[in-house]
N, C-alpha and C positions, 0 to 999 in steps of 0.2 A: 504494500500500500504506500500510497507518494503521503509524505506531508507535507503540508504548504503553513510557513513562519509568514511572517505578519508581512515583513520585507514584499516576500515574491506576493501576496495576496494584496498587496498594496500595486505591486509594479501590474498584474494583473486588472486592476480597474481603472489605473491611470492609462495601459494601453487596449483597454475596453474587448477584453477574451474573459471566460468563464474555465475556471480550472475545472476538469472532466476528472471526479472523483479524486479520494484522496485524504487527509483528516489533517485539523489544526488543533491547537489547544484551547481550552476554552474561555483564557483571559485573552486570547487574538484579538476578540472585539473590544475589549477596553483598551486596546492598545491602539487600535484604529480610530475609536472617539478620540484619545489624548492626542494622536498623531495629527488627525484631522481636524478638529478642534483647537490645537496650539498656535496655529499657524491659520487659523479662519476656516468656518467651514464650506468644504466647496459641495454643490447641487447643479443637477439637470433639471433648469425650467421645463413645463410639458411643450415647449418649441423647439427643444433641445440645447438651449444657450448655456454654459458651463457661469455660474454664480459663485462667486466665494465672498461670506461675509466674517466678519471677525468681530464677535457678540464682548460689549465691554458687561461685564456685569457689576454693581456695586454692592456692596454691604447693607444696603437699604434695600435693595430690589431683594437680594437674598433671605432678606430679614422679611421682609414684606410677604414672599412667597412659602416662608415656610410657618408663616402665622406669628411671628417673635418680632415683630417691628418696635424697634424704640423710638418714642417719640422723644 
């Protein structure tokens, strides 16, 4: 059985091929949010236009969204 590390399954979406079986580990995906995420995250509009935003979040939006806001 092939394994695919975060690396090759990274270089796999950015050259837009679907690995044909095979197994990864199963922190691969937190590894891909942090990878993706660090650096902005990039999306396919449904016109196919490549998006990448890069989300600030503050201490007050965090605060806000987990019910713990100080006022």
């Amino acid at each position: 059985m092939r394994y695919w590390d975060t690396a090759a399954l990274l270089r796999a979406w950015k050259e837009n091929w679907e690995p044909a079986g095979g197994m990864t580990r199963s922190h691969t995906v937190a590894e891909w949010m942090a990878i993706q995420t660090g650096r902005g995250m990039v999306y396919r509009t449904p016109q196919g236009q490549l998006v990448k935003r890069n989300p600030i979040v503050t201490g007050k939006q965090i605060g806000r969204a987990s019910g713990r806001e100080r006022v």
